[in-house]
LUMSERO-888455 format. One line per 4 residues: number of its first residue (from 1); their letters; for each residue x, y, z of C-alpha. Coordinates in Angstrom, 1 decimal. Each point is the difference from the previous one (the first is absolute). Layout:
BEGIN
NUM> a> X Y Z; ...
This chain:
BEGIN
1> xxxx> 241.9 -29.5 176.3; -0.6 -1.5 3.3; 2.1 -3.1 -0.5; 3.5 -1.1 -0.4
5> xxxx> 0.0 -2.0 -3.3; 2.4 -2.7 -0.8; 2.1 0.6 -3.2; -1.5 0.6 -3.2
9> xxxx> -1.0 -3.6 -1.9; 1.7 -0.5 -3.5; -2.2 0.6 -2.9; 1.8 -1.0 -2.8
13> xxxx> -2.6 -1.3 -2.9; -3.7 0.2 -1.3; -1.1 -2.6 2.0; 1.3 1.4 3.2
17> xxxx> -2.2 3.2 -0.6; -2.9 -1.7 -0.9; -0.1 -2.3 2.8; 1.0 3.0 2.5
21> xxxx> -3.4 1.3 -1.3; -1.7 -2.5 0.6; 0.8 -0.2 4.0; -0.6 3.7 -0.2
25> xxxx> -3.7 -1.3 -1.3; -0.4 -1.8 2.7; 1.1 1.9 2.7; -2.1 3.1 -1.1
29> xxxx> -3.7 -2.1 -0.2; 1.1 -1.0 3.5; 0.1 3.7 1.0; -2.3 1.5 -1.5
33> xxxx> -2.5 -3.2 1.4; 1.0 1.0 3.2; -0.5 3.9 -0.4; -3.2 -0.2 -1.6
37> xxxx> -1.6 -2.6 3.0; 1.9 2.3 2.6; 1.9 -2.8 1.1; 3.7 0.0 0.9
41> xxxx> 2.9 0.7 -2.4; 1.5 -3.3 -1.1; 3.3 0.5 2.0; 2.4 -1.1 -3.2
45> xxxx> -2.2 1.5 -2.4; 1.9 3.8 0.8; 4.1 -1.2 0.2; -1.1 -2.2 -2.8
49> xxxx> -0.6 2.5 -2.5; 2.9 2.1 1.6; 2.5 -2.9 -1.3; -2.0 -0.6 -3.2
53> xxxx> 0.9 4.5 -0.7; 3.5 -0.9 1.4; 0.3 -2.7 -2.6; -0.5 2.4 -2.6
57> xxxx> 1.3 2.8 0.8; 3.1 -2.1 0.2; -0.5 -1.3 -3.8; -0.7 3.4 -1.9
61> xxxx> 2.1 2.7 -0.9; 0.2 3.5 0.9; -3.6 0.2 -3.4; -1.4 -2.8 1.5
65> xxxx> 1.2 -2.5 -2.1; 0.6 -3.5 0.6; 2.5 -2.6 -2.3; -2.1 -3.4 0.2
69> xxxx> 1.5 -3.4 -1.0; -2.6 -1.2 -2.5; 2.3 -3.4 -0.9; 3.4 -1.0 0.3
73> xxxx> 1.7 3.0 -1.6; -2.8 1.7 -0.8; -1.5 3.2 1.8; -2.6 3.1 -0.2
77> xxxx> 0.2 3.2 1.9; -3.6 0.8 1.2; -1.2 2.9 1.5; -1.3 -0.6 4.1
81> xxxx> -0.7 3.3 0.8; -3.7 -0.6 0.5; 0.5 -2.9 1.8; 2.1 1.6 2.2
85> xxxx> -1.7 2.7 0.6; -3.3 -1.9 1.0; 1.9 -2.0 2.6; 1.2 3.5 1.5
89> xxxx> -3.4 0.6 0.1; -1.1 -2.7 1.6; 2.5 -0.2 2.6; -0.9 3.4 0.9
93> xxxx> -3.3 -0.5 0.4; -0.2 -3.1 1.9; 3.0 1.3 2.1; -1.4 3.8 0.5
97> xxxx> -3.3 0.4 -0.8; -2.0 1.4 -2.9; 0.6 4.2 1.0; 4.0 -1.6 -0.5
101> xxxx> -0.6 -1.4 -3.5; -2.4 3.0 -1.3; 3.4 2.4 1.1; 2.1 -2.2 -1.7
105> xxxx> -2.2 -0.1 -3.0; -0.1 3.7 -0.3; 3.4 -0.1 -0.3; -0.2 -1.9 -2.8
109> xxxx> -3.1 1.7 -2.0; -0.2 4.1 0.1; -3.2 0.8 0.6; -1.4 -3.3 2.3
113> xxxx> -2.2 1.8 2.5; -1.6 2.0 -2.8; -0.9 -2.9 -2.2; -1.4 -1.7 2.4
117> xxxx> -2.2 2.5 1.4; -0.7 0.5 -3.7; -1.2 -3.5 -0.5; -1.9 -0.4 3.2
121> xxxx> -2.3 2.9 -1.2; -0.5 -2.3 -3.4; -1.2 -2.6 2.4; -2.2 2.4 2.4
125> xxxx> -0.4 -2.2 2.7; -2.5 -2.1 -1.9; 0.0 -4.0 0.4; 0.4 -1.4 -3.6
129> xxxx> -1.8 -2.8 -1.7; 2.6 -1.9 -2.0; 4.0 0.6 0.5; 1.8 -0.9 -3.1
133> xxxx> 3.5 0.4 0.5; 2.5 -1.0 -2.8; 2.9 -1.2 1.7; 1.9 2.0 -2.4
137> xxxx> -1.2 2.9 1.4; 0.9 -1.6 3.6; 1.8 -2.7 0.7; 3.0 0.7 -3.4
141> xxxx> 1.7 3.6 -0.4; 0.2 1.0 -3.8; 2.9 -2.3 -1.7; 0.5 -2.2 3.2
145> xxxx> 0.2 -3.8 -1.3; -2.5 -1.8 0.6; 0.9 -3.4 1.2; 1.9 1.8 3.2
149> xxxx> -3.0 2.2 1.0; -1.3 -0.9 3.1; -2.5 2.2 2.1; 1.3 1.6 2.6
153> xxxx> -1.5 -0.7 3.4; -0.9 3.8 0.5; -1.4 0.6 -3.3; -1.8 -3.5 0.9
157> xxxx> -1.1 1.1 3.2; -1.5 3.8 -1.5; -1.6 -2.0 -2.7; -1.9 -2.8 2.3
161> xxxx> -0.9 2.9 2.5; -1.6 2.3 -2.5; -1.7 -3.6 -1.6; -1.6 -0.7 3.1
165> xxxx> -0.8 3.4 1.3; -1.4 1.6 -3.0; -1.1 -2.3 -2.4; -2.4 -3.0 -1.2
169> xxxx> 1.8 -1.6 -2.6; 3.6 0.3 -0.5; 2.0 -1.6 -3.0; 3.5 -0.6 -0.9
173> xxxx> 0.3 0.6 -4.0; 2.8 -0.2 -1.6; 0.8 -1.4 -3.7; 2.6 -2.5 1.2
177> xxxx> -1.1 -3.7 0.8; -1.2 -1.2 3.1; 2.9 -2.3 1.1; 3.0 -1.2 -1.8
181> xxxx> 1.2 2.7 0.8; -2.9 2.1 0.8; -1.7 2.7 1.9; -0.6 -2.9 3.1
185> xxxx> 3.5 -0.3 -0.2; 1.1 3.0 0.4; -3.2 1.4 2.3; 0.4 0.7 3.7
189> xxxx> -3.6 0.4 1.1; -1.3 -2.1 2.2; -2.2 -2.8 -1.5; -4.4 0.6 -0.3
193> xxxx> 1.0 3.7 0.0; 0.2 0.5 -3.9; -2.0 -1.3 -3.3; 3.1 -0.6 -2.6
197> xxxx> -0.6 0.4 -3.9; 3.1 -0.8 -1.5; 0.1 -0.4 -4.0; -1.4 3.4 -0.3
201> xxxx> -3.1 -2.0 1.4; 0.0 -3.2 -1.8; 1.2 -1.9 3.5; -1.8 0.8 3.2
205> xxxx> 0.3 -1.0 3.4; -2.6 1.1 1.9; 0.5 1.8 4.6; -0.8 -3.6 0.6
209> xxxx> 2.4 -2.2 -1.7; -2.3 -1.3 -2.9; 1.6 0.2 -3.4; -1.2 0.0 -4.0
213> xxxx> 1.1 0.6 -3.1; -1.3 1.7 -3.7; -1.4 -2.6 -2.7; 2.5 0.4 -2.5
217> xxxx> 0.0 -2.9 -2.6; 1.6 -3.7 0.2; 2.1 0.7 -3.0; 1.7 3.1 1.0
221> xxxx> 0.8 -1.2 3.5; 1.7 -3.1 -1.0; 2.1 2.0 -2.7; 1.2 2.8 2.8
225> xxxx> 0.6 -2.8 2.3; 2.3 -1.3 -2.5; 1.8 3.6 -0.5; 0.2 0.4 3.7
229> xxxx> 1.7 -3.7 0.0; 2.8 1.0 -2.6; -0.1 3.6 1.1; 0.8 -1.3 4.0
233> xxxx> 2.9 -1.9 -1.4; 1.6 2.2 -2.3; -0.1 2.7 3.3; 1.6 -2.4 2.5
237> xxxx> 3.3 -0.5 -2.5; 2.4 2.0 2.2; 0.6 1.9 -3.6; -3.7 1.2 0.5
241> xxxx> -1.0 0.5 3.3; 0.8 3.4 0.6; -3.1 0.9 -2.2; -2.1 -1.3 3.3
245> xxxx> 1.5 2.4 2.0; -0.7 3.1 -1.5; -2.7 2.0 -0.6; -3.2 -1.8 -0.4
249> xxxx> 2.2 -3.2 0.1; -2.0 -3.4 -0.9; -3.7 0.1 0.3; -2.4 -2.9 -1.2
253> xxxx> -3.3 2.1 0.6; -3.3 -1.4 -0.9; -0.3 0.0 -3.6; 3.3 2.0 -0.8
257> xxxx> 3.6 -0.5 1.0; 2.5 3.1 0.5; 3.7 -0.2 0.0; 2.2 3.1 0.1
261> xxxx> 2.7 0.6 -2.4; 1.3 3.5 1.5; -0.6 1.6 3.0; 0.0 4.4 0.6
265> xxxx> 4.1 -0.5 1.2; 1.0 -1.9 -3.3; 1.4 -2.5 2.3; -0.4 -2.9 -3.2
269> xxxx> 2.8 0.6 -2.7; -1.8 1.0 -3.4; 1.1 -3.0 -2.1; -1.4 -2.4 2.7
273> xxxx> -3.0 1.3 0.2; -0.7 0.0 -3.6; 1.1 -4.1 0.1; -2.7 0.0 2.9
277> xxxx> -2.4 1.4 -2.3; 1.3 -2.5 -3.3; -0.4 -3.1 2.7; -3.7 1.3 1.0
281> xxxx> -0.9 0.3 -3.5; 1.4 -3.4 -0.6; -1.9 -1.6 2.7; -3.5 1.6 -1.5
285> xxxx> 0.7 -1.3 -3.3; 0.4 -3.6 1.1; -2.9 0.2 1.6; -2.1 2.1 -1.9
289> xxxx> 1.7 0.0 -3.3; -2.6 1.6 -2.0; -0.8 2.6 2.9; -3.9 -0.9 0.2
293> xxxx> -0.1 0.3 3.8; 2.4 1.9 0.9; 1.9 3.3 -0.2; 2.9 1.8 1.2
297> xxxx> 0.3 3.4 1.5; 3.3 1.8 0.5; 0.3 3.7 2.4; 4.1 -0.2 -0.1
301> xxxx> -0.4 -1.4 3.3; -2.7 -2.8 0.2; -1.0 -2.7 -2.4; -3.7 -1.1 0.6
305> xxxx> -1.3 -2.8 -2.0; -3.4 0.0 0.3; -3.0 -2.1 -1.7; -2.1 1.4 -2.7
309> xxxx> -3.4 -0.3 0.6; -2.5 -2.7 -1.0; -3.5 -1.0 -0.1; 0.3 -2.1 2.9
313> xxxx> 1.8 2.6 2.1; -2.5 2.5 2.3; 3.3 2.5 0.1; 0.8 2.0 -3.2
317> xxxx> 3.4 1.8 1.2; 1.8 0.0 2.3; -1.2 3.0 1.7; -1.4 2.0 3.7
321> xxxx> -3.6 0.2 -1.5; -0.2 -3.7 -0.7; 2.3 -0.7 3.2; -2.6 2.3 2.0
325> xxxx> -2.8 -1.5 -1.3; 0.6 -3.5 1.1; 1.6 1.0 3.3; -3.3 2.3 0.5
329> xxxx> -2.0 -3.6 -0.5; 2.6 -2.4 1.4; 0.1 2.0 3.7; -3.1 2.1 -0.1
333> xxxx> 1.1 2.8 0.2; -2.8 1.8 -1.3; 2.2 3.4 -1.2; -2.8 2.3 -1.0
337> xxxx> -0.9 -0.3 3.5; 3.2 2.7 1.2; 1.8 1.9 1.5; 2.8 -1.7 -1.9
341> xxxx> 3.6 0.8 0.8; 3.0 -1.4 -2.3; 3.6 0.4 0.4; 1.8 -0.4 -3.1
345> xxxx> 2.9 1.0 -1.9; 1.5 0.6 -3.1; -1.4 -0.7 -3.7; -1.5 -3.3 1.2
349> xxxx> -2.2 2.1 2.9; -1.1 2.7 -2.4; -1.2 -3.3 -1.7; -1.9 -1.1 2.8
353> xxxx> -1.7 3.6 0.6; -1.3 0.0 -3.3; -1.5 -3.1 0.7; -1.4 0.6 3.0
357> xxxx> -1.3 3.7 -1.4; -3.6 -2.0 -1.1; 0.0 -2.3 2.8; 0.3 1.9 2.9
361> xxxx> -2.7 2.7 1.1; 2.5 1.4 2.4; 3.6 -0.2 -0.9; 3.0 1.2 2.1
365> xxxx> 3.6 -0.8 -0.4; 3.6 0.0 1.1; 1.9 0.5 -2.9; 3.9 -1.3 0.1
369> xxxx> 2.2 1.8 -2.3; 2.8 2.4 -0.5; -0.9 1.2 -3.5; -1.7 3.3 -0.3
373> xxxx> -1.8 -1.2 -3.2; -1.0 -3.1 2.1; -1.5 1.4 2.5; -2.1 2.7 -2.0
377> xxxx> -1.5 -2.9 -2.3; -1.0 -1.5 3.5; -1.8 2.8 1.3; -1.8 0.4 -3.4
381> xxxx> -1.2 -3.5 0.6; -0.2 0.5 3.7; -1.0 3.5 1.3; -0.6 -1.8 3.9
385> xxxx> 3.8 -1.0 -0.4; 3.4 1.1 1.9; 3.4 -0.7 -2.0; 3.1 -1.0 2.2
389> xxxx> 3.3 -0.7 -1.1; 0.5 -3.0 1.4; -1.2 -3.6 1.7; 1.6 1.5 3.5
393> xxxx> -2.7 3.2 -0.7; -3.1 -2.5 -0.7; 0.6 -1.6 3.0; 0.8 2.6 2.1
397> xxxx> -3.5 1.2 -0.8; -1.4 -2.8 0.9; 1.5 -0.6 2.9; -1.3 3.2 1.2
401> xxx> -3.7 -0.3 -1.4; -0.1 -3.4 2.3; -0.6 -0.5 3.8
């Protein structure tokens, strides 16, 4: 590093982290703002994120592990090695360069130089009509929690230069909400860059600012609202609250809420997590005690309660085809009109492909996975498609495909 940094800065609890990530937030719009308008550096903005590493690096263990007070005499051991490993990333490249990172990067995933010469024949040089990037793909690596994954300022950076270089209408999808927290939350693009449709499409906010919503009826709104209500309680009991912090964590989406109950580490002990899922159940049936409006759905790891459809609703399911249908109308969009690249990952972006499969005349696709059987069921769906291992890859990609 090319600073001396004062000592490391305790970070003893849950709230410490989360507010940590937050300055980190800030500090990385500010510069990647500055990057993309080829304006200078911030001068804090480098030996800020330097401390913010320090400060974590001090707090894990030798497995990246972290003991966080949740509550007087109560705390959670959480994994930070993403975190910590997009900060070293970041301080890197806004100390060194980007031909720093990409070495450092390589180091870190066998085979970097050849996937990305792999993907940049995918994209063949063409300019692309509609970017839809799931920030699953991008912005959160496979198990990372959600609530602590910001955007790193040079996956921010390759993202905005490949947006404006090389496309007409790029879009921020993700199935989280928009806020609350939510993919603008978490984002480091610079503003009137990116169209967002969060909700798998049911909110939208289009490059400008403007922002709407899907019908969905009276009745079911005011009865999530009133789960949400009981739901946001019950999760800020200090007994409860490390369900927001793993995994998916707490999302109020439009017109279904998620909360996790397990995340990939098992970092929630078995028997609580069952009580989560006794409480949740609870909270539905004083709500909904016949279950006429809503239902619940359980993976192991997230609980989603989400609507059942009526007449007075335009959505039937919760799903990419009707989430693609209204974000197609909401921003037009105008798909069929192609090329069309997506970056997606995992079960939820071979969802998306096979959505897009009769909507897109020209379909390409960076495909995030490490699962063999994954990424085979991808390029089934996707033939114009390159499967990479990781966010890091993606980006990489894309940092190389822009200006």
């Amino acid at each position: 590093m090319k600073h001396h940094l004062p000592d490391p800065r305790p970070l003893a609890s849950l709230d410490d982290l989360t507010a940590l990530l937050a300055e980190t937030a800030v500090l990385r719009r500010q510069a990647v703002a500055a990057l993309v308008a080829g304006s200078p550096m911030p001068p804090e903005a480098p030996p800020a994120l330097a401390q913010a590493l320090a400060d974590i690096e001090e707090a894990v263990d030798r497995d990246g592990m972290a003991e966080l007070e949740l509550a007087e005499d109560q705390t959670m051991r959480l994994d930070l090695s993403e975190e910590r490993r997009q900060l070293e990333n970041d301080v890197v490249y806004l100390e060194e360069g980007r031909e720093a990172l990409l070495k450092a990067l390589a180091k870190r995933h066998h085979g970097l130089r050849d996937l990305v010469r792999r993907g940049l024949r995918v994209l063949a040089g063409q300019s692309v009509g509609v970017f839809l990037c799931d920030c699953d793909a991008i912005l959160r690596a496979p198990g990372q929690r959600f609530v602590t994954a910001v955007q790193p300022a040079w996956n921010a950076v390759a993202l905005t230069r490949f947006a404006m270089a090389r496309t007409r209408k790029p879009v921020l999808w993700s199935e989280a909400p928009l806020r609350g927290p939510g993919i603008v939350d978490l984002a480091t693009v610079p503003p009137r860059t990116f169209a967002y449709a969060a909700s798998l499409g049911r909110e939208f906010r289009d490059a400008a600012g403007s922002e709407g919503v899907a019908p969905l009826s009276h009745e079911k709104i005011t009865l999530l609202e009133s789960i949400n209500a009981r739901l946001a309680i019950l999760l800020a009991d200090p007994s409860w609250r490390g369900f927001t912090c793993i995994g998916s964590g707490l999302q109020f989406r439009r017109g279904e809420t998620v909360v996790a109950r397990q995340d990939e580490n098992a970092s929630i002990d078995e028997e609580a997590s069952r009580a989560l899922l006794e409480n949740v159940h609870n909270i539905i049936d004083a709500v909904d005690p016949e279950r006429l409006h809503f239902r619940v759905d359980d993976d192991g790891l997230d609980l989603a309660v989400t609507p059942t459809a009526t007449s007075q609703d335009l959505w039937r399911d919760f799903s990419p085809a009707e989430g693609l249908r209204a974000t197609d109308a909401a921003l037009s969009l105008d798909l069929a009109r192609g090329p069309l690249l997506a970056c997606c990952a995992g079960p939820s972006g071979l969802g998306l492909l096979t959505a897009l499969r009769p909507l897109a005349t020209d379909l390409h696709a960076i495909f995030v996975t490490d699962r063999d059987d994954l990424g085979r069921r991808a390029l089934d769906l996707c033939p114009k498609a390159t499967v990479v291992p990781h966010p890091d890859v993606a980006a990489a990609i894309l940092s190389a495909a822009a200006p």
